[in-house]
C-alpha positions as CSV (number, residue, x, y, z in Angstrom):
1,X,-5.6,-7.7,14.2
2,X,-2.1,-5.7,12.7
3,X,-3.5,-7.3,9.3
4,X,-6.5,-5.7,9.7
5,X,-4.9,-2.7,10.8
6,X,-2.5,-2.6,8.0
7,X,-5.2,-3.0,5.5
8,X,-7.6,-0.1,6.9
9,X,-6.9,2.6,4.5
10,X,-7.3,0.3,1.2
11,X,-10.3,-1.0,3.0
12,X,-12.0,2.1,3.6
13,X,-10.4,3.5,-0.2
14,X,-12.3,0.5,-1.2
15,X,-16.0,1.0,0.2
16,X,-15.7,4.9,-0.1
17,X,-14.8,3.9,-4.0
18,X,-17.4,1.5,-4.1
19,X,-20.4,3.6,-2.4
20,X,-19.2,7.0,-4.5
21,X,-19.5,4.7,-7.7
22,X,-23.4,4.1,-7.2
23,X,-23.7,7.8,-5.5
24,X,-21.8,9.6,-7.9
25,X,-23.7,12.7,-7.5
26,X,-23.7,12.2,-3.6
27,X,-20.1,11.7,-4.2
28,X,-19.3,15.2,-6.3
29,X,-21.3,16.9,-3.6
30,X,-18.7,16.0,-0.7
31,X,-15.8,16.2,-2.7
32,X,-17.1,19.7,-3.5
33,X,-18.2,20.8,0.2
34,X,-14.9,19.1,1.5
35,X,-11.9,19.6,-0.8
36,X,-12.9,22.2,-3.5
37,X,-10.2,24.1,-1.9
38,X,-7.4,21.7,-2.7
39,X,-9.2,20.9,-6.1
40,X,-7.5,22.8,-9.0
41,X,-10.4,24.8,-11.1
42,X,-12.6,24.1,-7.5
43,X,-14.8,22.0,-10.1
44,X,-14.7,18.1,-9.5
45,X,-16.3,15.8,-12.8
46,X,-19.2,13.4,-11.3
47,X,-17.0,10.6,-13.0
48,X,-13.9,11.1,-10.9
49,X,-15.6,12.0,-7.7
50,X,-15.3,8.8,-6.2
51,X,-11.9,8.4,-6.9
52,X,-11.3,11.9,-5.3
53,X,-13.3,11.2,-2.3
54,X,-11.4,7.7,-2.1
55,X,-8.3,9.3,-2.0
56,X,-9.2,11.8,0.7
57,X,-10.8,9.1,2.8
58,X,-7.4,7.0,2.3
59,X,-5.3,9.7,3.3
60,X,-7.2,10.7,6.3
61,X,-7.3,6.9,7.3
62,X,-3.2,6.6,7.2
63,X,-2.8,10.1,9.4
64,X,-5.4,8.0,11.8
65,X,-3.2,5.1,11.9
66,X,-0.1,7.0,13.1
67,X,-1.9,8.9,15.4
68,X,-3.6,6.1,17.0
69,X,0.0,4.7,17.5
70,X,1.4,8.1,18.8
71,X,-1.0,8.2,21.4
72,X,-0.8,4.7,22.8
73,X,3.3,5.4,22.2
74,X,3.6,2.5,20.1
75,X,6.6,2.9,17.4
76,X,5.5,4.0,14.1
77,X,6.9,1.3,11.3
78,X,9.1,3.4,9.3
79,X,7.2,1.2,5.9
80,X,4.0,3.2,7.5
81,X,5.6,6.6,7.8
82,X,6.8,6.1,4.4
83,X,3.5,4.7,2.9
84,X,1.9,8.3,3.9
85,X,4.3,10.6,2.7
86,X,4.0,8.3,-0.5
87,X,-0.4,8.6,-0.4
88,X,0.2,12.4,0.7
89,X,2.2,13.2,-2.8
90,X,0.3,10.3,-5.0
91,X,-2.9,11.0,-3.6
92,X,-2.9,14.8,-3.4
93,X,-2.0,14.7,-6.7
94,X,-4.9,12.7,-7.4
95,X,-7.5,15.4,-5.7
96,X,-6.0,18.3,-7.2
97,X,-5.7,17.1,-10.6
98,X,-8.9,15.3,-10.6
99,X,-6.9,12.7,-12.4
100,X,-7.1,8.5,-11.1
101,X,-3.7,8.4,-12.8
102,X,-1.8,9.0,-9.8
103,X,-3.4,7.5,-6.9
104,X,-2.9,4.2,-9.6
105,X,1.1,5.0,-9.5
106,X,1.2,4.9,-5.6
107,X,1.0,1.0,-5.0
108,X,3.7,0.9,-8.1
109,X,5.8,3.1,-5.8
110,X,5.4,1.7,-3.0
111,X,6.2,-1.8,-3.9
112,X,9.6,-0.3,-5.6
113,X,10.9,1.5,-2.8
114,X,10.7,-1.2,-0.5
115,X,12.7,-3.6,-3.3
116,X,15.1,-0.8,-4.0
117,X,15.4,-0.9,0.5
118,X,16.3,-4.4,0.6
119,X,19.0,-4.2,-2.7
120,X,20.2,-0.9,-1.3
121,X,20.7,-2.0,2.3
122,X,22.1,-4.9,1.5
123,X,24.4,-3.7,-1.0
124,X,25.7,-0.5,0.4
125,X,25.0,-1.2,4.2
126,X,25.1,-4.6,4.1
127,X,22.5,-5.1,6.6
128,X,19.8,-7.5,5.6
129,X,16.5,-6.4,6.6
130,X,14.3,-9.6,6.1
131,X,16.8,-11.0,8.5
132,X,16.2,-8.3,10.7
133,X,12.3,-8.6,11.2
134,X,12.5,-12.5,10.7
135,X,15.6,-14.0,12.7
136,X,13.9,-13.9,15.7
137,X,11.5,-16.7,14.7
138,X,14.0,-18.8,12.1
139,X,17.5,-19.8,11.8
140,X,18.9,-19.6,8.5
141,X,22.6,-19.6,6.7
142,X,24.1,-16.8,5.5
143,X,23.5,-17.4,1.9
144,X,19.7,-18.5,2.6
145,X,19.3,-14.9,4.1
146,X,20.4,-13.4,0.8
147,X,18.5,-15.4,-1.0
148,X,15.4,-14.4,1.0
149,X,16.5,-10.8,0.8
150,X,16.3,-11.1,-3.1
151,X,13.2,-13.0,-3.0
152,X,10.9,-10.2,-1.6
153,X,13.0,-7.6,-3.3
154,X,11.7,-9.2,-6.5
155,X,8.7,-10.0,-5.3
156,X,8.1,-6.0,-4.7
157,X,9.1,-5.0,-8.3
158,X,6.8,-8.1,-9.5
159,X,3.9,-6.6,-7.9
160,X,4.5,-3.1,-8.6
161,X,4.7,-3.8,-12.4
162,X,1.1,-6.1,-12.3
163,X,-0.1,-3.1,-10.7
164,X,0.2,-0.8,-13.9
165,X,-0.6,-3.2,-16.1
166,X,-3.8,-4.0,-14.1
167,X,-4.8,0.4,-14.4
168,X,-3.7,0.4,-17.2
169,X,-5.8,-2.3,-18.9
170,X,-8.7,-2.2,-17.2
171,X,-10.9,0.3,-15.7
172,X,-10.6,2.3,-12.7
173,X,-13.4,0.0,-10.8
174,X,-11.4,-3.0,-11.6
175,X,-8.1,-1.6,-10.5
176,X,-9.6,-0.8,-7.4
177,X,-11.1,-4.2,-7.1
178,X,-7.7,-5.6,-7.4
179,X,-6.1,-3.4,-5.3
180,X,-7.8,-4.6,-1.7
181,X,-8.5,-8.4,-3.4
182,X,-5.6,-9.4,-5.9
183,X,-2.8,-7.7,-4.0
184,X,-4.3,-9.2,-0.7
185,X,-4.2,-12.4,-2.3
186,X,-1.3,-12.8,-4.3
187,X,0.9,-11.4,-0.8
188,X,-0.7,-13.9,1.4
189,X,0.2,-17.0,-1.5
190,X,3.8,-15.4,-1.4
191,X,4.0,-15.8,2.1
192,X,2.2,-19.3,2.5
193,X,5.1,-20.1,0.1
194,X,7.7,-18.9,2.1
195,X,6.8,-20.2,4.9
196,X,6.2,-23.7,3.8
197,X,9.7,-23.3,2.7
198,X,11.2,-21.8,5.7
199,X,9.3,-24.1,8.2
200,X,12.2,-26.5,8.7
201,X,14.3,-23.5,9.9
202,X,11.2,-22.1,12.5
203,X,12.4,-22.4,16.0
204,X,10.6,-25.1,18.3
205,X,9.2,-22.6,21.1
206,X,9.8,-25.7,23.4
């Protein structure tokens, strides 16, 4: 269920996307009635309407997530806190632009700050946060921690550089495509990886 949870917003991006690209016109309509305000000339092109409606949808979705959490009083991940501020400025962008260009950026800098988090923390703090959200479940050495720490961190700039190269060669549609099913994929391999790797370390909850 957190998967699912996590996910919401790029699902949602993804059908609004999807269901703007066959109604485009449908799609302008909304984006006019809703967020001319916020768009810069008040004019949105029927080809980046459903990017722009997208966006909005997206946004709206992450405000829904930490609100849903604030009124059960459930902690707000500080990765979720920092994923909105991060759609708010990419995405708002985005809308009153009327440009893809930057809504494309936001997975890029998402993926980098959390890398640059686990360098910097480790470095400078010298607090390991993969051993922080994981030691709970495994036991691992010192230097394996490290290792680990490095692991994502790279893992994070990896993805955020396949993600401008994927808007960058291909088309908006495709990118988006990618977005909910290639990044969803290649982080789920990365983590069946890791924890075949790791499962000699797992605690025995006997």
């Amino acid at each position: 269920m957190k998967f699912l949870f996590d996910l919401f917003p790029v699902i949602l991006f993804f059908g609004v996307f999807k269901w703007g690209e066959g109604n485009p016109t449908a799609a302008q309509s909304l984006v006019q009635e809703y967020l001319s305000g916020i768009v810069s000339g008040g004019v949105a092109a029927l080809d980046q309407a459903p990017i722009m409606l997208a966006t909005a949808v997206a946004i709206l979705a992450t405000l829904g997530q930490i609100g849903y959490l604030l009124l059960r009083r459930k902690k707000v991940d500080g990765m979720l806190w920092v994923s909105l501020a991060i759609i708010t400025v990419f995405g708002g962008a985005t809308i009153y632009f009327h440009n893809e260009t930057f809504i494309k950026w936001k997975p890029t800098v998402l993926y980098w700050f959390f890398g640059a988090a686990l360098l910097i923390s480790q470095a400078l703090f010298k607090k390991n946060l993969i051993r922080l959200m994981m030691e709970k479940q495994i036991m691992l050495p010192d230097p394996l921690w490290q290792r680990l720490s490095l692991i994502w961190a790279g893992f994070f700039a990896a993805m955020g550089v396949l993600n401008l190269y994927v808007a960058y060669s291909f088309s908006t549609a495709i990118w988006v495509n990618f977005k909910l099913f290639g990044f969803t994929g290649l982080m789920f391999a990365f983590i069946i990886a890791q924890s075949m790797f790791l499962s000699k370390h797992i605690k025995d909850p006997s």
